[in-house]
LUMFI-779192 format. One record per residue: x, y, z of N, C-alpha, C, O in turn; residue in three letters; residue number from 1. Coordinates in nm, 2 decimals, always signed. Atoms other than C-alpha are relative to their C-alpha. Layout:
N
       nX       nY       nZ      caX      caY      caZ       cX       cY       cZ       oX       oY       oZ   code   pos
        X        Y        Z        X        Y        Z        X        Y        Z        X        Y        Z    Ala   NUM
...
***
This chain:
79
       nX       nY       nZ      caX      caY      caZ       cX       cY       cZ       oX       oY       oZ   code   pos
    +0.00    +0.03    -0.14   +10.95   -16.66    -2.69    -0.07    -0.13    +0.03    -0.19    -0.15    +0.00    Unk     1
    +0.06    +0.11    -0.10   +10.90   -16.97    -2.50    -0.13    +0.00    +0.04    -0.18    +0.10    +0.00    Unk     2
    +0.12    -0.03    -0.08   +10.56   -17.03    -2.30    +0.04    +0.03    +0.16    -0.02    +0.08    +0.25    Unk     3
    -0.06    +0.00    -0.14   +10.84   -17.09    -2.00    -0.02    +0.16    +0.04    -0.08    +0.22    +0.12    Unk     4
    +0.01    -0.20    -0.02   +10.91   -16.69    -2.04    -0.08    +0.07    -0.02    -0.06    +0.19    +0.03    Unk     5
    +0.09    -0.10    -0.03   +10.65   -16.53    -2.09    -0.04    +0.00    +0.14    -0.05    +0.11    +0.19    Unk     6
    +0.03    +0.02    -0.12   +10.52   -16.71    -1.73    +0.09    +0.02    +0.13    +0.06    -0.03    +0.24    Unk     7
    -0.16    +0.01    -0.09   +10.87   -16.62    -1.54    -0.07    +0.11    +0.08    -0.11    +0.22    +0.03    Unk     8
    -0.04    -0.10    -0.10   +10.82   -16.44    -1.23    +0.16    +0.00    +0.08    +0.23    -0.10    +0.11    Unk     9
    -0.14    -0.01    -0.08   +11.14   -16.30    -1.05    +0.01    +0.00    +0.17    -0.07    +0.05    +0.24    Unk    10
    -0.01    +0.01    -0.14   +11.25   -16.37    -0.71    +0.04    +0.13    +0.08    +0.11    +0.22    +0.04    Unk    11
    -0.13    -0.16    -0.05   +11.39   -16.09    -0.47    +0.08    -0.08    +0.02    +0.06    -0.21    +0.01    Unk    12
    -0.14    +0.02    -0.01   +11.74   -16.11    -0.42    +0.00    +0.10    +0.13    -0.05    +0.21    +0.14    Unk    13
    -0.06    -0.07    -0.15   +11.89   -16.05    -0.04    -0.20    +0.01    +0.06    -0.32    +0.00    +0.02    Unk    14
    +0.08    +0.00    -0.12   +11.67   -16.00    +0.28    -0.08    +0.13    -0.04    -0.02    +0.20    -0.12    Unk    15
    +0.10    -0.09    -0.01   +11.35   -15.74    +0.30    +0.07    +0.10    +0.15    +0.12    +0.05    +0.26    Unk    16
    -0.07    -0.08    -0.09   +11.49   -15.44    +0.51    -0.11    +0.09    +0.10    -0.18    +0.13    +0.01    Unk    17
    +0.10    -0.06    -0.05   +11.24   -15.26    +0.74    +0.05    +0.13    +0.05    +0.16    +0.15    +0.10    Unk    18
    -0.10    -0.12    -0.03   +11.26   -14.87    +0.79    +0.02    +0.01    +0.12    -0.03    -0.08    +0.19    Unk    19
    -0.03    -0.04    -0.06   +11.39   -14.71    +1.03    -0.08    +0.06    +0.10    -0.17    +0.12    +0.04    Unk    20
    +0.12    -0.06    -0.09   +11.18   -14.58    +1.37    +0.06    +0.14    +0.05    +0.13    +0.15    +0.16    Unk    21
    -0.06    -0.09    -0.11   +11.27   -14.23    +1.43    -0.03    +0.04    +0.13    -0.13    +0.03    +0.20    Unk    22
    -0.02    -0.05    -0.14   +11.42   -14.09    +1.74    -0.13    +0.10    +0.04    -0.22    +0.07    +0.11    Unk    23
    +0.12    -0.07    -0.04   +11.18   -13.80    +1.75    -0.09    +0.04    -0.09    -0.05    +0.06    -0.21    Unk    24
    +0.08    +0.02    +0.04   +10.88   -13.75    +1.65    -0.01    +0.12    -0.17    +0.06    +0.20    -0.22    Unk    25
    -0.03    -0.10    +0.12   +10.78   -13.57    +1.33    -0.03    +0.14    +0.00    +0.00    +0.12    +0.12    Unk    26
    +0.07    -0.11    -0.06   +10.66   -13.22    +1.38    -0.06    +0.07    -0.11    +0.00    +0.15    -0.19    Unk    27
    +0.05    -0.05    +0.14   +10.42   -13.13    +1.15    -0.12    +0.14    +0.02    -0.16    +0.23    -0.06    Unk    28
    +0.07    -0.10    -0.04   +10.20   -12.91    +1.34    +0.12    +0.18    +0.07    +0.21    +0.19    +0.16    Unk    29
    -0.04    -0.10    -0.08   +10.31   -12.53    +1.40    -0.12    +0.14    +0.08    -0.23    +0.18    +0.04    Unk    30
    +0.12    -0.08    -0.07   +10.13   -12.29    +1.63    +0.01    +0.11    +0.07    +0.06    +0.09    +0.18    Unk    31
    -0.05    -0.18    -0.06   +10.15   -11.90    +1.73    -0.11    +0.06    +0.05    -0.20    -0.01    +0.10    Unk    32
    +0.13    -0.08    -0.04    +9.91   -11.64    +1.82    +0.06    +0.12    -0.08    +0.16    +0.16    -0.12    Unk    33
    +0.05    -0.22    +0.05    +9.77   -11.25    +1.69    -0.03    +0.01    +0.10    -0.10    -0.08    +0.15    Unk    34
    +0.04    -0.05    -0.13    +9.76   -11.07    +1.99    +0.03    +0.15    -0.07    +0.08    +0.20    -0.16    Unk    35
    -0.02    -0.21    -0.03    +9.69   -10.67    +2.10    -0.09    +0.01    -0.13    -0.09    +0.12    -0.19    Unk    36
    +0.12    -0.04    +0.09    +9.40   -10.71    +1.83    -0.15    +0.08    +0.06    -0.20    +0.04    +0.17    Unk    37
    +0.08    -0.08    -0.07    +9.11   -10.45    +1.88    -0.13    -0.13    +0.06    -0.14    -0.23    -0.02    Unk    38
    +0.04    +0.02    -0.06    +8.88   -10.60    +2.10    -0.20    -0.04    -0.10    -0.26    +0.06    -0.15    Unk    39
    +0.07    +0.08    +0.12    +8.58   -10.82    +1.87    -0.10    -0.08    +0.07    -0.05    -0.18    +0.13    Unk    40
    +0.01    +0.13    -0.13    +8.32   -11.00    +2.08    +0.04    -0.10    +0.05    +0.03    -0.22    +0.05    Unk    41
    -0.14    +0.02    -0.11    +8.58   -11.03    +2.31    +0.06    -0.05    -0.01    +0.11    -0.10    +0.09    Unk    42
    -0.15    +0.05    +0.04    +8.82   -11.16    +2.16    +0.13    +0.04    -0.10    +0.13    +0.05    -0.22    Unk    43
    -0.11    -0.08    +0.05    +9.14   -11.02    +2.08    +0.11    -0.04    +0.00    +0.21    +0.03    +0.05    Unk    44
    -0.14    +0.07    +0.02    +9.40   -11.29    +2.00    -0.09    -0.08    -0.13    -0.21    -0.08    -0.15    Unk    45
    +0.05    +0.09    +0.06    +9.41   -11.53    +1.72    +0.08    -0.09    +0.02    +0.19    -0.05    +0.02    Unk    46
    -0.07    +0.06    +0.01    +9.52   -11.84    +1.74    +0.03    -0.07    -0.11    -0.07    -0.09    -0.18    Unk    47
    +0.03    +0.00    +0.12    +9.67   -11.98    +1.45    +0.10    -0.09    -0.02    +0.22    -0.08    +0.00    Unk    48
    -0.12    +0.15    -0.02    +9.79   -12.36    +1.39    -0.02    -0.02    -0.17    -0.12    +0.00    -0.22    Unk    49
    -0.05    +0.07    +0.08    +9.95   -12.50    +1.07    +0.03    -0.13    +0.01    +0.06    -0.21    +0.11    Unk    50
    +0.01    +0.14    -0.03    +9.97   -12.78    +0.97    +0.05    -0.07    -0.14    -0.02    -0.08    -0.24    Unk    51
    -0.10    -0.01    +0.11   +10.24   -12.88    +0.75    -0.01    -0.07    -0.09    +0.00    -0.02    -0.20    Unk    52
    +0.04    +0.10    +0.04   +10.16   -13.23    +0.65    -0.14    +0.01    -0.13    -0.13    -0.05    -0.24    Unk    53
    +0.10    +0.01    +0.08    +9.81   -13.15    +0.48    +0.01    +0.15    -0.05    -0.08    +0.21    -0.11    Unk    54
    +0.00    -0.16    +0.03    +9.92   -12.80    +0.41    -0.10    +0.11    +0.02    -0.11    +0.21    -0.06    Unk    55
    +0.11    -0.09    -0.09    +9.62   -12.62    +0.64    +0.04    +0.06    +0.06    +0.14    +0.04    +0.13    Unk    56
    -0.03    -0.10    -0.12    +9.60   -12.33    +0.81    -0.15    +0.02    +0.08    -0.26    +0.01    +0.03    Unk    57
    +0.14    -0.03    -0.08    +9.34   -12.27    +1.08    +0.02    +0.11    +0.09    +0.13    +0.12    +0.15    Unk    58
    -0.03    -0.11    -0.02    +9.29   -11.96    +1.23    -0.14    +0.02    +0.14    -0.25    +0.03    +0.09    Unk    59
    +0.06    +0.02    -0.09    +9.09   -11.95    +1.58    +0.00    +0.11    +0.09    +0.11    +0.14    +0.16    Unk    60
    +0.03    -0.07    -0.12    +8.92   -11.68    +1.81    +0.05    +0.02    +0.07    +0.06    -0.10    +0.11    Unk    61
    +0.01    +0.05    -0.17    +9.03   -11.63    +2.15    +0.05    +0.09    +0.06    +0.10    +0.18    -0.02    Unk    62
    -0.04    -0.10    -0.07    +9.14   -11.41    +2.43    +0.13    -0.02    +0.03    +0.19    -0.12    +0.01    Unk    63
    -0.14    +0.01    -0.05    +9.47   -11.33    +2.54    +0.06    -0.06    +0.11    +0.17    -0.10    +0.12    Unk    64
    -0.05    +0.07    -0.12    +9.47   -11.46    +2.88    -0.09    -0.14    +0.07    -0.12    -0.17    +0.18    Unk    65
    +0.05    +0.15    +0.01    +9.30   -11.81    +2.78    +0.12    -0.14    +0.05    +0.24    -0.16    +0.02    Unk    66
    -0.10    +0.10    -0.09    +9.45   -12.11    +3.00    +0.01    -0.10    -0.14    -0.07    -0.10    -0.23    Unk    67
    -0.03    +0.08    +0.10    +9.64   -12.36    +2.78    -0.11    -0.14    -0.02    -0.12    -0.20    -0.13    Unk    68
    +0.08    +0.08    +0.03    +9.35   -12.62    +2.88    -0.12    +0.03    -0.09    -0.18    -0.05    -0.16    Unk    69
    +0.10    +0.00    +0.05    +9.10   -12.42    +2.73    +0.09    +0.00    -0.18    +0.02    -0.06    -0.25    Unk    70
    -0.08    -0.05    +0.09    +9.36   -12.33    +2.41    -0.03    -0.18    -0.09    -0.07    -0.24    -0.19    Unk    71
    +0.01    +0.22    +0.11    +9.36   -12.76    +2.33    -0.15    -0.03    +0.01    -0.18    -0.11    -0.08    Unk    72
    +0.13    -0.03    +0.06    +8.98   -12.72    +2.36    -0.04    +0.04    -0.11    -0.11    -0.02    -0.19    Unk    73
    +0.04    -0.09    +0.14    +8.94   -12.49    +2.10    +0.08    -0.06    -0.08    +0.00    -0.08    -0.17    Unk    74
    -0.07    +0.07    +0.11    +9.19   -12.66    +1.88    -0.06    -0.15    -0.02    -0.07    -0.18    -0.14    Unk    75
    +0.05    +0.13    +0.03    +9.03   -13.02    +1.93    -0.14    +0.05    -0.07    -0.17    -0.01    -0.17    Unk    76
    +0.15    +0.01    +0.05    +8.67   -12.89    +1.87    +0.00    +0.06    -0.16    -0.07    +0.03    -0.25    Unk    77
    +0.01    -0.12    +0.13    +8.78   -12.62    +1.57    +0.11    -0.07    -0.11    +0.17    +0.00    -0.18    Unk    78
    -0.08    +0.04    +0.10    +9.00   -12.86    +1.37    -0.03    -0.16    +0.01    +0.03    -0.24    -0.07    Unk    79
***
């Protein structure tokens, strides 16, 4: 071998393509509840988010007739 070839770098061939922006978003979080559970200092639901991406499960306290504001509370502080 030459000294030319050993020193050869290659060019790209054709244009750099950029991906694609999906339409909707990705959904990586899933989220249910345990309800009608006996009654636990006072709380007798669980709530219980996955999380598909990092392959976590989290599993969270709470009452059954908890308003959805407090529900993204307890999810922001407990994950």
């Amino acid at each position: 071998m030459s000294e030319n070839e050993k020193n050869h770098t290659e060019t790209l061939s054709g244009k750099l393509i950029a991906h694609e922006v999906l339409e909707k978003p990705c959904t990586y979080l899933i989220v249910d509840f345990i309800m009608k559970l006996l009654l636990v200092v006072r709380k007798n639901a669980i709530l219980v988010v996955c999380n598909r991406l990092f392959k976590m499960v989290h599993f969270i306290a709470t009452t059954e007739g908890t308003l959805i504001e407090k529900l993204a509370r307890l999810f922001r502080d407990n994950i």
